[in-house]
N, C-alpha and C positions, 0 to 999 in steps of 0.2 A: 504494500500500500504506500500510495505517495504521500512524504510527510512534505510539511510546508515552510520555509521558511523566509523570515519577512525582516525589508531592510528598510529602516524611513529614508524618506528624502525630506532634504530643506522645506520644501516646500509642500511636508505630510502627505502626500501623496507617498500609497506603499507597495513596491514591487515586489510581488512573487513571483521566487523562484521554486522551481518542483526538484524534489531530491534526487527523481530520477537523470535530470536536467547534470547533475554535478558531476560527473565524466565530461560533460563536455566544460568550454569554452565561455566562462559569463564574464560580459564587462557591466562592472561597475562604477557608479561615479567615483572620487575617490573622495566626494566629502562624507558617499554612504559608508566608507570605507574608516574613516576619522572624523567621525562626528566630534561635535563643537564641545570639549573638556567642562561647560558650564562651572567655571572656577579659574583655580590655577591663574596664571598669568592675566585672567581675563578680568579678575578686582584689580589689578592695577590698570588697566586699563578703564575701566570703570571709573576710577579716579583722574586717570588724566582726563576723560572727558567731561567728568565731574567740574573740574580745575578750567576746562575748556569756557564749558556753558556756563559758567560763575564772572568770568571774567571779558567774556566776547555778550550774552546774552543778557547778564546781568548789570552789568555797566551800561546795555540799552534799555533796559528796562526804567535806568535809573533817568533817564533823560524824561521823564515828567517831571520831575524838580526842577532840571534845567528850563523846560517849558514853561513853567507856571513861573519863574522867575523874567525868564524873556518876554513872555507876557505879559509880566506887571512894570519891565523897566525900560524906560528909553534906551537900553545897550547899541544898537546901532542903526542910526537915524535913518527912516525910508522905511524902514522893515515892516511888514503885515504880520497878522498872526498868520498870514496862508502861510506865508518865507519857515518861518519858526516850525509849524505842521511837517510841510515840504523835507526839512533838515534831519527830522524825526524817519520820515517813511523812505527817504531814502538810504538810509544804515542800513533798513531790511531791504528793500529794494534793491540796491546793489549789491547785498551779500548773496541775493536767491539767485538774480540776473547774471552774477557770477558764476554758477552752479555748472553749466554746461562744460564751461571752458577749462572750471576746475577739475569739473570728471577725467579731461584728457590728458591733463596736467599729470594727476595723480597717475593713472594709465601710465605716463613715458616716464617721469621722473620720479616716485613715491612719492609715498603721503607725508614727508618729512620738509620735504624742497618748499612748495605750497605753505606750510603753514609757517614756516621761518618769513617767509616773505609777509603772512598777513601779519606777524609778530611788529614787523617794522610797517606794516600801511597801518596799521591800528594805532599803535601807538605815537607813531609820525601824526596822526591826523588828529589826535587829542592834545598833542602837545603845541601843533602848528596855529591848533584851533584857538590856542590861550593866547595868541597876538595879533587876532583876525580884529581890522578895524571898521568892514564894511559888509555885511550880509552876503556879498559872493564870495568872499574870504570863509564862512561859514559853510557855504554850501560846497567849497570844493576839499575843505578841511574834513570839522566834522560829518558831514554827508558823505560824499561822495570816496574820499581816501580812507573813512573808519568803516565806511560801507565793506569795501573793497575788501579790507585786511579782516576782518569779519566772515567773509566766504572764504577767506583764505583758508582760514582757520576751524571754522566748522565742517564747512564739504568735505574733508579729508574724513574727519574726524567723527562724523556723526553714524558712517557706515562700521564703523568697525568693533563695538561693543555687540550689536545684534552677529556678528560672525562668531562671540568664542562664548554665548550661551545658546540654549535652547529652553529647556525649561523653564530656567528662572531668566528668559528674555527680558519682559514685562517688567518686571522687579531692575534688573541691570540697567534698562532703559529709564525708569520711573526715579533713579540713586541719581543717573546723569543729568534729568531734566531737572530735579531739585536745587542742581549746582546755582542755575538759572534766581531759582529763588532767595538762595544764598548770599551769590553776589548782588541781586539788587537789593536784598535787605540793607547790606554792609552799606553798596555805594549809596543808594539813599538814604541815610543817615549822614553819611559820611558828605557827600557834596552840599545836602543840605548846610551843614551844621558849615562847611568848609566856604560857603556862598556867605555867609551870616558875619564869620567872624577873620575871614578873610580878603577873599574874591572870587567870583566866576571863575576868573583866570587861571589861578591858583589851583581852583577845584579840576579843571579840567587837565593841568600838569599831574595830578595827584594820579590822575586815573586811567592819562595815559603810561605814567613811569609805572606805575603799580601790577599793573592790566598786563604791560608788554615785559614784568620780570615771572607774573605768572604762567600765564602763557607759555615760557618759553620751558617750565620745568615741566610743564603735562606736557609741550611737544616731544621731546628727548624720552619720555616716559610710554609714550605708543606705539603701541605694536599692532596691525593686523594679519589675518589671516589668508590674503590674497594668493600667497602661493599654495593651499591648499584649496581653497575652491574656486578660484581661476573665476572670478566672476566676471560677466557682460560692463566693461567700462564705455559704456555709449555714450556722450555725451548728451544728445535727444535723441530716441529713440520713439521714431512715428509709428513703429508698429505696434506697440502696447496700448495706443489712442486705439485703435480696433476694439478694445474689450468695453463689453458698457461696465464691468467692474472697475476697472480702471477709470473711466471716469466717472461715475458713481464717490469715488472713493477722494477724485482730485477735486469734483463739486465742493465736498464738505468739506477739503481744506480751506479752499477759495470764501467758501462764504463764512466759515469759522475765523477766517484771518480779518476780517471786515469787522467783527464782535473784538477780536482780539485785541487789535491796535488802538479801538476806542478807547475799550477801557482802558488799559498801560495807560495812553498816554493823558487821559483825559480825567483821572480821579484826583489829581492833586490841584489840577485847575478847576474843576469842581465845586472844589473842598472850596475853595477861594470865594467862587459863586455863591454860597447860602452863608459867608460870613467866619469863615474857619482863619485860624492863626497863620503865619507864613509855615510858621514850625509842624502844627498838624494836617497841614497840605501836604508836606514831605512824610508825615508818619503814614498818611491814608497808604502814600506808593511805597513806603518799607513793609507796611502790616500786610497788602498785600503781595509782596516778594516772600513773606514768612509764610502765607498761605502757602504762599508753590511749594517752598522747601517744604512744611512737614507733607503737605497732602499729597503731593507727584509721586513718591515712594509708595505710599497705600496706595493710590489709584494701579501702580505697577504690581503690587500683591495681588489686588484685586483683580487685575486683570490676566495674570497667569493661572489663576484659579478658578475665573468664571466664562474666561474667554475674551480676547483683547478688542473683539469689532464688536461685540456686546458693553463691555464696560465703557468702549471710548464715545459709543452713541449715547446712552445714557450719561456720561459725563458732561456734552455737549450739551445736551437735553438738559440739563441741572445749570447749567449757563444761561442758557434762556430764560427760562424761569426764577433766577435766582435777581436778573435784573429788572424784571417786573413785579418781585414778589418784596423786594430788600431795597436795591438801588434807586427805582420810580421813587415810593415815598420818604426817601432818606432826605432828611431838612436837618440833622445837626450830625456831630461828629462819632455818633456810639452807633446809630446806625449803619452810616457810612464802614465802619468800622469791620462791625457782622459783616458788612457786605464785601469787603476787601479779603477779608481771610474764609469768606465759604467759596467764594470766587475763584480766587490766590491757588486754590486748590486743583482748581478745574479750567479755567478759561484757555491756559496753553495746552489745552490734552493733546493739540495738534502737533507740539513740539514732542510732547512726552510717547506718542502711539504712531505715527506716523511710519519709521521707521519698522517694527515689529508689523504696522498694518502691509505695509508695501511686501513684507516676507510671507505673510498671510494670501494676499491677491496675485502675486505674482514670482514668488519664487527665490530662496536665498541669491542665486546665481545671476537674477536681475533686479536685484537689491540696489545696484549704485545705478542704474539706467530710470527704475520705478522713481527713485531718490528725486534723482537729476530732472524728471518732469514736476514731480512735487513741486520741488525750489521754483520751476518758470512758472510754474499755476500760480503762488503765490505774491509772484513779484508785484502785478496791478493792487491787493489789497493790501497789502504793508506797504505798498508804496504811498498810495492814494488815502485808505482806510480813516485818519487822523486827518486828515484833509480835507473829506467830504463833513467827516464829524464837523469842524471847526465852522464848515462851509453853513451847516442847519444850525447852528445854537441861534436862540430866540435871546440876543444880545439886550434887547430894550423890556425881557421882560423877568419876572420875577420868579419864575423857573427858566433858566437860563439855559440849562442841558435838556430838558423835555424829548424834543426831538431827536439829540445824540441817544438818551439812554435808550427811546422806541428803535432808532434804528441798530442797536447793537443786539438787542434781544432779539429782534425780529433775524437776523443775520443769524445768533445763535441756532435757533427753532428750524428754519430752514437749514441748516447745516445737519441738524439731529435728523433732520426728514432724508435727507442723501445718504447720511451711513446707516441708516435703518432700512432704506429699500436697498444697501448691500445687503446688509445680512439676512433678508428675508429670501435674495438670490444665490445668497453664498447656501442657505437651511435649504434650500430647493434643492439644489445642485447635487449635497453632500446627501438628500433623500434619494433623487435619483441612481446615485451611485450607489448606494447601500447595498448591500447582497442579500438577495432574498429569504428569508428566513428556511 
């Protein structure tokens, strides 16, 4: 009688082989062959990405202090709040719209070359940014060169934590994104208090010198697994636009980044709008970076355990609602509060699950290609996102944000609706395939 035996692939999909079959001839992938140690070497690497996203994700996170300060001071004459919006969405804009080229980068030269380079566009363009005397000085500093060194630094980086787990993906993934909340808690305190009793100027040397000695000890610190799964380095890759999972999947990035950007950057300016201190404008955007760190870790337990396109819908879904439910009637500062740290937890699920989703939909092997569409889906709403927000606030009236918060929630709600009709085609599918009882 033929016994069975069964080898996962990256992408759970599982082939049988027949024991009769083993006289001959079987090739195997060779990642079914070394599968991912979920450990070992792979916590340090955890941590350099950790170190990564603290200090490239969280230093942007922190730039709603900087906004709500450029918005309340004549810093440099001519300027609109679009200029200040604009300076914000292109950090993420240029680091997604980078994505491509970084893929091929990584591809000829490894994932070490690339991120050395964003060490000095990042930190070049915080430091250059603290001598900037006239609004296009800002846009080619802090925008556009911290943009840059920003994809330098993640694109490499963000693929190679999901290569050396599997089970405890979710979790590895959830340890990194928290890094995120980490560093804006720090920088938000820190630029705050550094803006108060200093300067701008000042703040903005602090975090480029800071930012670019961090950085540079998780660079030296990572490792991926490329030459054992020999993954698809495409830059864009228009064949996987064929799947409606795939766009299903890049829908709900696209309108979850729309919610996402609001918020970041628009809770400290806010704060300002119903009467709050300078000081607890900058705690609203700390409390919520403290969200991320404790919650992104559970969200990634949660989702090794329950299933990652089920928790990450439902987390999105929890954003939507959490802004109609908390943020709509928030009018003082305890409110706002609850709503930064239930939020803080959930609103970047798109940073924290993306990754583990794209190995889900389309395959360890087309992990940096899935990636690399990812990053250009996202570039119009991180870029624009804080831009259209600034565009609707109701300036002459006494709800000020009205309009920002409906459209942030609304972008949530629709985001939850796109990865919910995945996984009601992903339950299909996995029905269909089942083997008849």
């Amino acid at each position: 009688m033929s016994e069975k035996l069964y080898v996962a692939h990256p992408d759970e999909v599982v082939t049988t082989i027949q024991a009769d079959d083993i006289g001959e001839e079987v090739q195997l992938d060779q990642y079914e062959v070394e599968k991912p140690p979920d450990g070992g070497y792979g916590w340090v690497v955890v941590f350099s990405v950790f170190l990564i996203n603290s200090f490239v994700w969280g230093v942007a996170a922190s730039y709603g202090v900087l906004l709500s300060f450029y918005l309340s001071n004549n810093v440099f004459p001519g300027a609109t709040a679009l200029d200040y919006a604009f300076i914000g969405g292109i950090n993420f804009g240029v680091s997604m719209l980078a994505a491509s080229p970084v893929t091929i980068i990584v591809r000829r030269f490894g994932t070490h070359a690339p991120m050395v380079a964003g060490i000095i566009c990042q930190s070049g363009g915080y430091i250059s940014a603290s001598f900037a005397t006239q609004i296009w000085h800002l846009y080619l500093s802090q925008g556009i060169l911290v943009g840059m060194g920003m994809g330098l630094l993640f694109i490499p980086s963000v693929q190679c934590t999901s290569q050396w787990f599997d089970k405890k993906r979710s979790l590895a993934n959830g340890i990194n994104s928290a890094g995120s909340g980490i560093g804006g808690l720090i920088f938000s305190f820190a630029t705050g208090a550094t803006i108060q009793h200093v300067s701008f100027r000042w703040a903005l040397r602090v975090i480029g010198i800071v930012s670019g000695a961090m950085n540079l000890i998780a660079t030296l610190l990572i490792r991926n697994r490329n030459h054992v799964i020999k993954p698809a380095m495409r830059g864009f890759d228009w064949r996987l636009l064929g799947r409606v999972q795939v766009l299903l999947l890049l829908s709900w990035g696209f309108l979850s980044m729309l919610g996402y950007m609001t918020v970041l950057y628009s809770l400290s300016a806010f704060g300002k709008s119903i009467g709050l201190t300078t000081s607890q404008s900058s705690a609203i955007t700390a409390i919520l970076n403290l969200g991320t760190a404790v919650g992104r870790p559970f969200v990634g337990i949660l989702s090794d355990r329950y299933g990652r396109m089920e928790v990450a819908a439902w987390s999105t879904f929890i954003c939507g609602v959490s802004i109609f439910a908390l943020w709509l009637p928030a009018t003082g500062f305890a409110l706002t509060i609850v709503f930064a740290i239930i939020s803080g937890a959930f609103i970047g699920t798109f940073w924290m699950t993306i990754s583990p989703l794209c190995v889900e939909v389309v395959g360890l092997k087309e992990l940096p290609s899935m990636l690399s569409l990812s990053w250009a889906t996202v570039v119009l709403p991180t870029t624009f996102g804080e831009v259209v927000a600034l565009q609707i606030r109701r300036t002459a009236s006494d709800r000020e944000y009205l309009y920002v918060q409906i459209y942030s929630g609304v972008s949530y709600l629709l985001a939850s609706l796109a990865l919910g009709w995945l996984l009601y085609l992903r339950r299909r599918q996995q029905s269909a395939n089942a083997p008849a009882a």
